[in-house]
C-alpha positions as CSV (number, residue, x, y, z in Angstrom):
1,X,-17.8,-43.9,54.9
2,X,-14.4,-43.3,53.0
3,X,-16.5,-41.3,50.6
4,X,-18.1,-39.4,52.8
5,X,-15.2,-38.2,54.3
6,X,-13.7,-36.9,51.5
7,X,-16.5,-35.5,51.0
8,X,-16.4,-33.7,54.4
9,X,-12.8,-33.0,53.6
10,X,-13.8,-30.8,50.3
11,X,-16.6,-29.4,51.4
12,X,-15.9,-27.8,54.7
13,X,-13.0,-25.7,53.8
14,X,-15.5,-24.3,51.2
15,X,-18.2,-24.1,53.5
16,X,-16.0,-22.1,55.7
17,X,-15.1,-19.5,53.1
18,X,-18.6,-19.1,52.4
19,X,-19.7,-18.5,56.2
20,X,-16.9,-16.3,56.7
21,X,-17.4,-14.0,53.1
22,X,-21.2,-13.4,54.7
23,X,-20.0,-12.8,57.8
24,X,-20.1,-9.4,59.9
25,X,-16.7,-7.6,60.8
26,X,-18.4,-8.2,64.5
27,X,-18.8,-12.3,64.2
28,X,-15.1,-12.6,62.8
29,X,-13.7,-10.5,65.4
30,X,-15.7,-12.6,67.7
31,X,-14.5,-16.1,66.2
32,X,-11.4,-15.0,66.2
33,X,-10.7,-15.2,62.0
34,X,-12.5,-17.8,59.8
35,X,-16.2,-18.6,60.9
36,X,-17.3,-21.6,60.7
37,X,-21.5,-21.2,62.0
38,X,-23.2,-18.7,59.8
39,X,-24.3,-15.6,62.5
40,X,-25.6,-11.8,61.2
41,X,-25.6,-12.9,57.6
42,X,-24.6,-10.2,55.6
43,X,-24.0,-9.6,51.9
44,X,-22.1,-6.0,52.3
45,X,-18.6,-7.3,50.8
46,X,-20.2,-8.6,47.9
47,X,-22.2,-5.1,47.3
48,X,-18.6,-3.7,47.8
49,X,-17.3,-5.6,45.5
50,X,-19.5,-5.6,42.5
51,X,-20.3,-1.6,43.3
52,X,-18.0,-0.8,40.0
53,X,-14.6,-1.5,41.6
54,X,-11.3,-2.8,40.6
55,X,-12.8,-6.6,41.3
56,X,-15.6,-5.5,38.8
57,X,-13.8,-4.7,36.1
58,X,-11.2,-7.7,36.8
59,X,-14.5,-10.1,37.0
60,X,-15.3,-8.5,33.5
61,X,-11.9,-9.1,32.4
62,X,-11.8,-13.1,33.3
63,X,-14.8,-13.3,31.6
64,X,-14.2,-11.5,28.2
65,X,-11.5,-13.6,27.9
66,X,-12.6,-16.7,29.0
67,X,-15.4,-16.0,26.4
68,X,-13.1,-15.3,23.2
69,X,-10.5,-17.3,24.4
70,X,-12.7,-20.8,24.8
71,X,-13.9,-20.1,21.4
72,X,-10.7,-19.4,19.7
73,X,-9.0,-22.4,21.1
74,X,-12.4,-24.9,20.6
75,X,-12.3,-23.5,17.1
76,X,-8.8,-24.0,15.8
77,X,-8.8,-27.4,18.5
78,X,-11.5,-28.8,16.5
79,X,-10.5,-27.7,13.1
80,X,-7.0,-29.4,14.0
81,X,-8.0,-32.5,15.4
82,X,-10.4,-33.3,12.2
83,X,-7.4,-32.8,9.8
84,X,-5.4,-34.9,11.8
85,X,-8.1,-37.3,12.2
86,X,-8.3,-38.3,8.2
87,X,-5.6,-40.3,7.8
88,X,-4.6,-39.6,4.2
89,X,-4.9,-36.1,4.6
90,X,-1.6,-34.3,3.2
91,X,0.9,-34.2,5.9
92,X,-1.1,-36.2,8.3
93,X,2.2,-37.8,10.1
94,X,4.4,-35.2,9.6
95,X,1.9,-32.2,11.6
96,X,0.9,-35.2,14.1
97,X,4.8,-35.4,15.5
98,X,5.2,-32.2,15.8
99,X,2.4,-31.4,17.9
100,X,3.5,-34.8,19.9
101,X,7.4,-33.0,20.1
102,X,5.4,-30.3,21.8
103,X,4.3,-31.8,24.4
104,X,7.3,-32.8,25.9
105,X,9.9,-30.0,24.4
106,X,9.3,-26.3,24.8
107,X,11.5,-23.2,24.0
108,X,11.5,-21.9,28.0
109,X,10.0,-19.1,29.4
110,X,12.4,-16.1,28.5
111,X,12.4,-17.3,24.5
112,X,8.6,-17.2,25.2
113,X,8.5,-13.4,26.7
114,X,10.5,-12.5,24.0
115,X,8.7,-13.8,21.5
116,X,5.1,-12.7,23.2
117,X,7.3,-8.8,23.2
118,X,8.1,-8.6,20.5
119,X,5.2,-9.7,18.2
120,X,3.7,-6.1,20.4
121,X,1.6,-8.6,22.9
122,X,2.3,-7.1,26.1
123,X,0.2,-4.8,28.2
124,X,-3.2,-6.6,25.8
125,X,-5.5,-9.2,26.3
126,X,-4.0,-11.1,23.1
127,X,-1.4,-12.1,25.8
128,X,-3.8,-13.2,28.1
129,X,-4.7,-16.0,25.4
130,X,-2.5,-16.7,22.3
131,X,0.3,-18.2,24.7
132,X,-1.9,-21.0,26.1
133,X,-4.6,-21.3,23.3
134,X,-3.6,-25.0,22.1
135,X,-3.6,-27.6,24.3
136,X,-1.9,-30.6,22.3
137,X,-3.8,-33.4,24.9
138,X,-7.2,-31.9,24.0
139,X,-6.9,-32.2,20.6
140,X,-5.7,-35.8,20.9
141,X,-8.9,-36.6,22.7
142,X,-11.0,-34.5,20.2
143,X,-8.7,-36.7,17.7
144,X,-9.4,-40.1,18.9
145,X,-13.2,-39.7,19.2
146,X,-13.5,-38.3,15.9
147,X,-11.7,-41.4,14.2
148,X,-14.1,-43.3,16.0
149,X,-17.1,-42.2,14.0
150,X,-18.2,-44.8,11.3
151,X,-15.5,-43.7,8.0
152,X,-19.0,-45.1,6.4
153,X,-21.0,-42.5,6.9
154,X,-18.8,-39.6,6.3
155,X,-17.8,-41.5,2.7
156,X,-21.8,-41.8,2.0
157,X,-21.8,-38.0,2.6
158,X,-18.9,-37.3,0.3
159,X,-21.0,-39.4,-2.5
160,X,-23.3,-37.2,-1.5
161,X,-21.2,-34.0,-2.4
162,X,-20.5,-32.6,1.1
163,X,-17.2,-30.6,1.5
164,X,-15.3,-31.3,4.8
165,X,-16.3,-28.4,6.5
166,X,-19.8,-29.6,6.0
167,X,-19.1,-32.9,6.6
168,X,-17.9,-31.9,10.2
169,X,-20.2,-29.0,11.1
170,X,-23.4,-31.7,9.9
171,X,-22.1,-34.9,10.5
172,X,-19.3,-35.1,13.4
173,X,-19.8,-32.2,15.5
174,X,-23.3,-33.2,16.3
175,X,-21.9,-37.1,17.0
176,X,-19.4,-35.7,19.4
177,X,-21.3,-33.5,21.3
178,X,-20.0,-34.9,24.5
179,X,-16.3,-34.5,24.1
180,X,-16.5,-31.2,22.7
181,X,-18.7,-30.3,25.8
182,X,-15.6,-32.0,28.0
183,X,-13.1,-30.1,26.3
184,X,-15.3,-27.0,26.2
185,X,-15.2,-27.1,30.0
186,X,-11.0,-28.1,30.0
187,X,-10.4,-24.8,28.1
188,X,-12.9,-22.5,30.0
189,X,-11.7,-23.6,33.2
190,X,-8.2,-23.1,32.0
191,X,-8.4,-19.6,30.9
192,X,-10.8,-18.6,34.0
193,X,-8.2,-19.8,36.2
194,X,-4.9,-18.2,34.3
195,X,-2.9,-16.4,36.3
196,X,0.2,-16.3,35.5
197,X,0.3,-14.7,31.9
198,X,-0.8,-11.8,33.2
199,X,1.4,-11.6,35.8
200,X,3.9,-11.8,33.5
201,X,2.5,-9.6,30.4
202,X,0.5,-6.9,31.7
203,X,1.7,-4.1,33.9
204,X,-1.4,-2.0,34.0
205,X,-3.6,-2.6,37.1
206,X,-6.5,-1.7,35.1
207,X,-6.1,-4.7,33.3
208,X,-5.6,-7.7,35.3
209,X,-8.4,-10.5,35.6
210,X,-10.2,-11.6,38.6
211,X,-7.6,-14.3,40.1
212,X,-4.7,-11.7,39.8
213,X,-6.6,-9.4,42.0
214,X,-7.6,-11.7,44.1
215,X,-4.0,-13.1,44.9
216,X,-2.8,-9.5,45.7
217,X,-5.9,-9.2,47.8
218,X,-5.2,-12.7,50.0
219,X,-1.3,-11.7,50.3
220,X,-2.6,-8.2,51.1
221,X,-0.3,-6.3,48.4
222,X,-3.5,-3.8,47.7
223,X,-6.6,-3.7,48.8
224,X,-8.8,-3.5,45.7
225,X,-9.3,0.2,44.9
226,X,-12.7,1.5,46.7
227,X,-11.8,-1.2,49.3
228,X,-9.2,0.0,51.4
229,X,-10.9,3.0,53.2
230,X,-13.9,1.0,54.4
231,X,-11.6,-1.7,55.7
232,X,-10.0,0.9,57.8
233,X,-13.4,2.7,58.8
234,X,-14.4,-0.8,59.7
235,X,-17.4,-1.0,57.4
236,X,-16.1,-4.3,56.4
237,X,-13.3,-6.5,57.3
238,X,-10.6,-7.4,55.2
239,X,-10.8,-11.0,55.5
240,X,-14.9,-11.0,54.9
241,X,-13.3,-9.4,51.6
242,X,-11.0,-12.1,50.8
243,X,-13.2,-14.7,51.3
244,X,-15.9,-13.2,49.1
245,X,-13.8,-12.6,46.2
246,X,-12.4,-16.8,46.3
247,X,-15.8,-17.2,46.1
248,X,-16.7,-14.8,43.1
249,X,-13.8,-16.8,41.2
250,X,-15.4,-20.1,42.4
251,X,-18.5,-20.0,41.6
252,X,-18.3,-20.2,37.4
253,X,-16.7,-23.6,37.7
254,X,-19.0,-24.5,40.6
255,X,-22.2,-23.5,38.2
256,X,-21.1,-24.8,34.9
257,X,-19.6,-28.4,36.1
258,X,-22.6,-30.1,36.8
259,X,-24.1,-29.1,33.2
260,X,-21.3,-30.6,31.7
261,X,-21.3,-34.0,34.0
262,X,-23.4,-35.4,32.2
263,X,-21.7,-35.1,28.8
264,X,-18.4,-36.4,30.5
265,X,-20.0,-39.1,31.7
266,X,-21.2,-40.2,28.5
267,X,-17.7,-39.5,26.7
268,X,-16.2,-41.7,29.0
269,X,-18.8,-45.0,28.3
270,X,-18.8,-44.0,24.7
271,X,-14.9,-44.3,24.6
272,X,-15.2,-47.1,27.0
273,X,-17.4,-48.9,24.6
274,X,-15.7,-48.1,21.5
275,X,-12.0,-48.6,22.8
């Protein structure tokens, strides 16, 4: 019963910003604000939307750079964590505290605008990545499991005359597939969620991603260009709008999640079982 109520209490706030983003102008006049029984279904804010807009363009903003951005960071995450993972590697203890001071020292946010200014980062996407790229925790996950691959079998492969790089593309990538999948997800999530580097580094409209546009749409700053006249026509209503565009920035994370339980589940029992 306790976890079917919090069940309940996730899912019918979501449920509610579904029913209302399908809604009519009529049956949200009619309820009053937020509907909560689906009546005269209709899809017209979502047309609206995705008709080639300023919430088009921001959706293919969030998702270029989610795309580069998850790559850049898995890359140079994984690359990272395997150095730091061989123990005799040069400088092993040395690189490993200061990633570890970084985590709970940073310069401050001005030092950072000044730095992100003037390496000439403003106003483009670079800024909507390099900032946040690293995460120090996911490498120290992506760290721990790869130490806990048998040193065996990568020294039987070095006999063998494989290089590190081959040694980790071939041999611990594939045995790690689950935490790579987990952290995959960490870093995706992260940057299709970012807000507030752009809010800081970019100034042209043109350019913000889908969650900036969607918080100037909820605390009704500007309606999305395209938008505003068929609010005040009445062809849609305005909170119909809102509602569909949560959804829009929901619904990656929604979709992708349950591909990835899987592997988190079995990154958990395999650390559970090694640990």
């Amino acid at each position: 019963m306790v976890l079917l109520l919090a069940c309940l209490a996730i899912l019918f706030p979501l449920w509610i910003v579904v029913v209302t983003s399908l809604s009519s102008r009529k049956t949200i006049d009619e309820a009053g604000g937020l509907v909560m029984i689906p009546k005269d279904i209709t899809f017209v804010a979502y047309q609206e939307l995705l008709s080639g807009g300023q919430v088009t363009r921001a959706t293919l903003v969030s998702l270029g750079v989610t795309l580069v951005g998850t790559v850049f960071s898995m890359a140079v995450s994984v690359l990272c964590a395997y150095g730091l993972s061989r123990t005799g590697s040069l400088g092993h203890r040395w690189l490993l505290m200061v990633l570890l001071a970084t985590m709970f020292f940073s310069a401050g946010l001005i030092p950072t605008y000044l730095l992100v200014q003037s390496l000439g980062l403003t106003d483009t996407y670079l800024a909507l990545i390099l900032p946040s790229a690293i995460s120090v925790f996911n490498i120290l996950v992506l760290r721990g499991f790869f130490m806990g691959i048998s040193q065996e079998l990568i020294d039987s492969a070095r006999i063998d005359g494989a290089g590190d790089l081959r040694i980790l593309r071939q041999i611990v990538l594939p045995l790690s597939r689950a935490v790579v999948a987990v952290i995959t997800l960490f870093y995706a999530v992260g940057y299709w969620s970012a807000w507030f580097n752009a809010s800081l580094y970019l100034n042209d409209q043109d350019m913000l991603p889908l969650q900036n546009v969607m918080i100037q749409l909820v605390q009704k700053q500007e309606a999305p260009v395209g938008l505003g006249q068929a609010i005040k026509t009445g062809e849609l209503s305005g909170l119909a709008v809102q509602m569909a565009v949560m959804v829009m920035a929901l619904l990656p994370v929604a979709v992708l999640s349950p591909f990835v339980q899987k592997h988190f589940k079995k990154g958990m029992l395999t650390g559970a079982v090694k640990g």
